[in-house]
C-alpha positions as CSV (number, residue, x, y, z in Angstrom):
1,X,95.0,104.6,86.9
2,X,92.5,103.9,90.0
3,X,90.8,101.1,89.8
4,X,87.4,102.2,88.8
5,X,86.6,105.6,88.1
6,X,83.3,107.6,89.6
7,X,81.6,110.3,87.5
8,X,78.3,112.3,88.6
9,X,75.7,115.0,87.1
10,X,72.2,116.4,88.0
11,X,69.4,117.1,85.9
12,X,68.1,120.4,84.7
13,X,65.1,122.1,84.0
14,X,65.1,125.4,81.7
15,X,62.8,127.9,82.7
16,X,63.1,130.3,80.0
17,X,63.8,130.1,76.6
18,X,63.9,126.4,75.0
19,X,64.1,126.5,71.2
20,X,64.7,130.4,71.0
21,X,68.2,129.9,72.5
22,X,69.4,127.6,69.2
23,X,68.6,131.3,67.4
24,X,71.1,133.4,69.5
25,X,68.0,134.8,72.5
26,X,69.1,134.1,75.5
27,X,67.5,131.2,78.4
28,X,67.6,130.4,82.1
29,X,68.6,126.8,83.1
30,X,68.5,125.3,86.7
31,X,70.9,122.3,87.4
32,X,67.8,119.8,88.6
33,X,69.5,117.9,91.9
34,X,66.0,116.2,92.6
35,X,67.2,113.3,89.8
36,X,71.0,112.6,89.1
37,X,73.5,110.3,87.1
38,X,76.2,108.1,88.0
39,X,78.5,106.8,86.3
40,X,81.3,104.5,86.9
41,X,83.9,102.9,84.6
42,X,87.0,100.3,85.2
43,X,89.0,98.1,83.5
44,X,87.8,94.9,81.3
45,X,88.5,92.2,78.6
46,X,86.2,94.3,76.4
47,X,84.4,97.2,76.0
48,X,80.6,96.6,77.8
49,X,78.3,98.3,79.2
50,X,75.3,98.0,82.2
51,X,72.5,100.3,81.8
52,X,68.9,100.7,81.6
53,X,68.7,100.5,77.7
54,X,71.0,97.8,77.3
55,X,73.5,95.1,79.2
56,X,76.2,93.5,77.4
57,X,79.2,94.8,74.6
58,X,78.8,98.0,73.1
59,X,78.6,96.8,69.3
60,X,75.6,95.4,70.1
61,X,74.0,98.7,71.6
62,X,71.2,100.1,70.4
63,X,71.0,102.8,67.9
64,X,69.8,105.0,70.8
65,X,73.6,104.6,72.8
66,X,75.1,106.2,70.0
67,X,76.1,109.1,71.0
68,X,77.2,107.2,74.1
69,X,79.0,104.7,72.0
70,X,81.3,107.6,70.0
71,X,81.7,109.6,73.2
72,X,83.6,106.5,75.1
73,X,85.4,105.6,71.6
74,X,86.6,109.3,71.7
75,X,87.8,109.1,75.6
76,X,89.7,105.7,75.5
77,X,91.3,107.3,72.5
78,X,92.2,110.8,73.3
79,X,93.0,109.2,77.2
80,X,94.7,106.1,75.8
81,X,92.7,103.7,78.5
82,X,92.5,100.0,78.1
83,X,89.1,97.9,77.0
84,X,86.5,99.2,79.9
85,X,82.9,98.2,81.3
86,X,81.0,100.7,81.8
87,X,77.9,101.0,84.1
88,X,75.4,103.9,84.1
89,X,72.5,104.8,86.8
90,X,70.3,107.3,86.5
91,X,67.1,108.6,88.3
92,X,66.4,111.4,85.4
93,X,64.1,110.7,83.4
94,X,64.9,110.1,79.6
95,X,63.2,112.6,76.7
96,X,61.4,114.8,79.2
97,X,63.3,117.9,78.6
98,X,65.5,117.6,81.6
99,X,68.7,117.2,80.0
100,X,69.1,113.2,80.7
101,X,71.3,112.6,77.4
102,X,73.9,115.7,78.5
103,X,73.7,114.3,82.1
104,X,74.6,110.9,81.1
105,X,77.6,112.2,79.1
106,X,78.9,114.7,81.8
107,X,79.0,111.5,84.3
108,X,80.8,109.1,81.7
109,X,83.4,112.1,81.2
110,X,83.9,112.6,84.4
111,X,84.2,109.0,85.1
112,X,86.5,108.4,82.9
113,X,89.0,111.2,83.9
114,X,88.3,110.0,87.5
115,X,89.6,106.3,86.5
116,X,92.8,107.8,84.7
117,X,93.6,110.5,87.4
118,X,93.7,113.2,84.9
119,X,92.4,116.9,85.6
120,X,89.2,117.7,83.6
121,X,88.6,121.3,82.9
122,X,84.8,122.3,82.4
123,X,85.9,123.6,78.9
124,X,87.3,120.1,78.6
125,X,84.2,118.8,79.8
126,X,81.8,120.9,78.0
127,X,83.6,120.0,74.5
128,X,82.8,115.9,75.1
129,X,79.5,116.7,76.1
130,X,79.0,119.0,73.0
131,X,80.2,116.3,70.8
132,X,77.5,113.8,72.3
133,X,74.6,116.1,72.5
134,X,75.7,116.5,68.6
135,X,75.0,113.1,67.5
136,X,71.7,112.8,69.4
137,X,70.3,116.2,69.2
138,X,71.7,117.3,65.9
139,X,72.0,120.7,66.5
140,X,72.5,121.3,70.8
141,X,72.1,124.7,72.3
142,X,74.9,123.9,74.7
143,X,72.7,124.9,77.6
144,X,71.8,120.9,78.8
145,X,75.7,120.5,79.0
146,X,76.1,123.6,80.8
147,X,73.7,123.1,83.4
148,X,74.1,119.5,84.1
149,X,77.4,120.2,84.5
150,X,77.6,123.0,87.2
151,X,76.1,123.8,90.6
152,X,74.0,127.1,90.0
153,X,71.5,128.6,87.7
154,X,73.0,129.7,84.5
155,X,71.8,133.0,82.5
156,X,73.1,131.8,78.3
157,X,73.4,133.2,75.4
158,X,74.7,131.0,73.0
159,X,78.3,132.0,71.8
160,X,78.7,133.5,75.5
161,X,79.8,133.0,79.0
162,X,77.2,131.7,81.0
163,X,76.5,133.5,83.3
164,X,75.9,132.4,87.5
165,X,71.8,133.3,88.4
166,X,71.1,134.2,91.9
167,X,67.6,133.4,92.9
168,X,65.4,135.8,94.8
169,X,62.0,135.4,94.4
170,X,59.7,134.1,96.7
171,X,57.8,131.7,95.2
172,X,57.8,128.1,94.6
173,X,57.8,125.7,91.7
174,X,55.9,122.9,90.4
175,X,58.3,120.6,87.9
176,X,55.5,118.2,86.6
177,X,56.6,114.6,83.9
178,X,53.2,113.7,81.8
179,X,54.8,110.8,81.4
180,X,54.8,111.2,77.2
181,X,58.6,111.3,76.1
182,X,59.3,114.5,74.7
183,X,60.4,114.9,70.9
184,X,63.0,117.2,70.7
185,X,64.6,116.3,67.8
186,X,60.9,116.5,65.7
187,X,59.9,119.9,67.9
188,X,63.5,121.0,66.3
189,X,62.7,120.6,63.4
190,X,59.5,121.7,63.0
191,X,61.0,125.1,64.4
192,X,63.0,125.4,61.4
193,X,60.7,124.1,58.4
194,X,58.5,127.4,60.1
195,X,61.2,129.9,59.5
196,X,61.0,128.4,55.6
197,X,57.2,128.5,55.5
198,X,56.0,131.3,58.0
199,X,59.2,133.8,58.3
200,X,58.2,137.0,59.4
201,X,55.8,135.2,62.6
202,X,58.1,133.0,63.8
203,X,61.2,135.4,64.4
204,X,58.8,137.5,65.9
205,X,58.3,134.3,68.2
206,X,61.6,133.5,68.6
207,X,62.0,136.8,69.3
208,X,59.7,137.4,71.8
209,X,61.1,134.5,73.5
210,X,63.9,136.2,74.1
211,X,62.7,139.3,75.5
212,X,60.1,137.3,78.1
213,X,63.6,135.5,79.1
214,X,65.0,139.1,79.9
215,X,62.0,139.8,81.7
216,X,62.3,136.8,83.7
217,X,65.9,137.7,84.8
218,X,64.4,140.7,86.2
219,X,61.3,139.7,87.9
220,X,63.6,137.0,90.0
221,X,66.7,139.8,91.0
222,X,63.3,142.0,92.4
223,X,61.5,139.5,93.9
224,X,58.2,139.9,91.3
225,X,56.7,136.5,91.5
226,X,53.9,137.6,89.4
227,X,56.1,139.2,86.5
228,X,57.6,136.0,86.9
229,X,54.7,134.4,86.4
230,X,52.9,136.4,83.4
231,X,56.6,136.3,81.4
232,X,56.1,131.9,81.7
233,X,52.7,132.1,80.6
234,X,53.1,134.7,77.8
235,X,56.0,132.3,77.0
236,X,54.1,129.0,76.5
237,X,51.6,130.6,74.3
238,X,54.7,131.7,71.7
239,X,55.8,128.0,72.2
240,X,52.4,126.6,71.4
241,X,52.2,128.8,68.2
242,X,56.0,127.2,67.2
243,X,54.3,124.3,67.5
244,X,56.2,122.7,70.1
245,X,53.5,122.2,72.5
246,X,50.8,119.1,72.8
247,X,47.1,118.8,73.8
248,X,48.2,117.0,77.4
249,X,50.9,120.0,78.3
250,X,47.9,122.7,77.3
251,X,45.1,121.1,79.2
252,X,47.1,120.7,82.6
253,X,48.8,123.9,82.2
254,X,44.8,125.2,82.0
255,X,44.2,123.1,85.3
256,X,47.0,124.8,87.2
257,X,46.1,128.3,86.2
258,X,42.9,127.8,86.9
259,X,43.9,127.1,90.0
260,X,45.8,130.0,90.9
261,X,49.0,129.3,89.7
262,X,50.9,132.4,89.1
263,X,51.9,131.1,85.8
264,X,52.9,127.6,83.7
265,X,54.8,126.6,80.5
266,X,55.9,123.3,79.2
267,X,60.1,123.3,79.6
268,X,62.6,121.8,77.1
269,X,62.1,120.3,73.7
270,X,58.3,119.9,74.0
271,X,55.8,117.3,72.5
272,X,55.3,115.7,76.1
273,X,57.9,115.8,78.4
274,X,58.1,118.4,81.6
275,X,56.3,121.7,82.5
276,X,56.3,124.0,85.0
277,X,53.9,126.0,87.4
278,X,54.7,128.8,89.5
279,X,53.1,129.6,92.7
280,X,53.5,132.0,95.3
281,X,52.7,129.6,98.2
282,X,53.7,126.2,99.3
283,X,50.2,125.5,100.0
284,X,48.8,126.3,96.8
285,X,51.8,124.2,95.1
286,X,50.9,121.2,96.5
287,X,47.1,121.4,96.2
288,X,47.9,122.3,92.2
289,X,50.2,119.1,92.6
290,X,47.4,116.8,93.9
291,X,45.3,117.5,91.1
292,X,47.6,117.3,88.8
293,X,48.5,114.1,89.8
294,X,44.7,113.5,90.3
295,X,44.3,114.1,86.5
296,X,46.9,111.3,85.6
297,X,50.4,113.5,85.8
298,X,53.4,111.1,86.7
299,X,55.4,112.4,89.0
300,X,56.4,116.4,90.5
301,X,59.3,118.0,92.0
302,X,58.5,121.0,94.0
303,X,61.5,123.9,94.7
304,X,61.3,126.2,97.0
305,X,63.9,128.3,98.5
306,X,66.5,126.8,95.9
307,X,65.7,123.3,97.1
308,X,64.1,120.8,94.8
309,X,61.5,118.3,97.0
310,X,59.7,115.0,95.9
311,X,55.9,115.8,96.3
């Protein structure tokens, strides 16, 4: 046992396919290294932990850390590691779609195989994770544990392999926070009262997502920014008829487009949170950025070439 134990994950962003992968279409997820998680864990007189949320023993957590809670419960168990503090740093965001609760549980994982020397298997990994993203999300797609965990874009279907996603397109992208925590569990949810109430439209939805995902695979492998960019668009208005979109993610979505963007849609569970704009120029990116931000958006990450940038 080392004497304190390191674990680390990224962010992600999903560019294709949120809510219409928890039906069986497939998505495209980016690990996001512009924000990050560390973790680190070591020995103590009993079990506490330092983050952002709260400072001091674990039973008096917040409701919040549960899924936090159970996952450590489950490690020193299964791991058979003494009473532990545990402190937790992250730069991602919380509830804005870019995976921050699966980040948070790939770091404390990997932390805590670090501190007992043990090897940790991303099948290992990925079942923790699961079993956190199950107490906060309810019903995970699997894709926030899969991309925070890795190094490359993932293609997913859920039930199968993810698959490594080359980029190739030239073109850049705008990841924008409005600053309104998302509400993935309620956007969920709402998803599913509409298949009771409203059947036929949204499979077609959820549907459609799927195909515009496919179409997205293909646009990036040829280099067709604008395909790219139409599929994203096409894609946010099937999201805004699930429901799962707000008036501040329509209206700067709006701004950017008329702008020039190439294309925009809000990313992950919706409600607030993230979206994204493509572009096919730097330059156009970052005057689209400056007005966004103009208009009262909190903060943008720019990628180009594969390499997310702080605007």
């Amino acid at each position: 046992m080392l004497a304190q134990g390191i674990g680390k994950a990224t962010g992600k962003i999903i560019l294709m396919g949120e809510h219409s992968v928890v039906y069986g279409e497939p998505a495209i997820a980016f690990p996001f290294s512009g924000t990050q998680v560390i973790a680190t864990v070591k020995e103590n007189q009993v079990v506490s932990l330092c983050s952002t949320y709260h400072e001091g023993t674990f039973d008096q957590a917040p409701l919040g850390l549960a899924n936090i809670q159970q996952l450590t419960t489950k490690l020193q168990q299964h791991l058979h590691t003494p009473n532990f503090h545990l402190t937790i740093q992250s730069t991602i965001p919380s509830e804005r779609g870019m995976g921050s609760s699966a980040a948070v549980a790939v770091a404390v994982t990997r932390a805590f195989f670090d501190w007992q020397e043990k090897n940790l298997s991303q099948a290992t990994l990925l079942e923790y994770v699961n079993f956190s993203e199950s107490i906060a999300h309810g019903n995970p797609s699997g894709i926030d544990a899969a991309a925070t965990s890795g190094n490359n874009p993932i293609y997913f279907e859920r039930g199968k392999d993810f698959l490594p996603f080359p980029l190739n397109i030239d073109a850049y992208l705008l990841v924008a926070d409005t600053g309104i925590k998302g509400q993935t569990r309620a956007a969920v949810r709402s998803v599913a009262a509409l298949f009771e109430t409203a059947p036929d439209e949204t499979s077609l939805a959820i549907h459609q997502l799927g195909v515009l995902a496919k179409t997205a695979k293909e646009a990036i492998v040829h280099n067709e920014a604008k395909k790219l960019g139409l599929a994203m668009t096409k894609a946010q208005d099937y999201l805004k008829q699930l429901t799962v979109s707000n008036n501040t993610l329509d209206t700067c979505m709006e701004l950017a487009l008329t702008e020039g963007a190439l294309g925009a849609k809000l990313t992950g569970g919706g409600r607030g949170g993230c979206f994204l704009v493509l572009c096919d120029t730097k330059e156009k990116a970052e005057i689209i950025a400056t007005k966004l931000k103009a208009y009262g958006v909190k903060d943008i990450w720019l990628q180009g070439l594969g390499v997310y940038q702080h605007v």
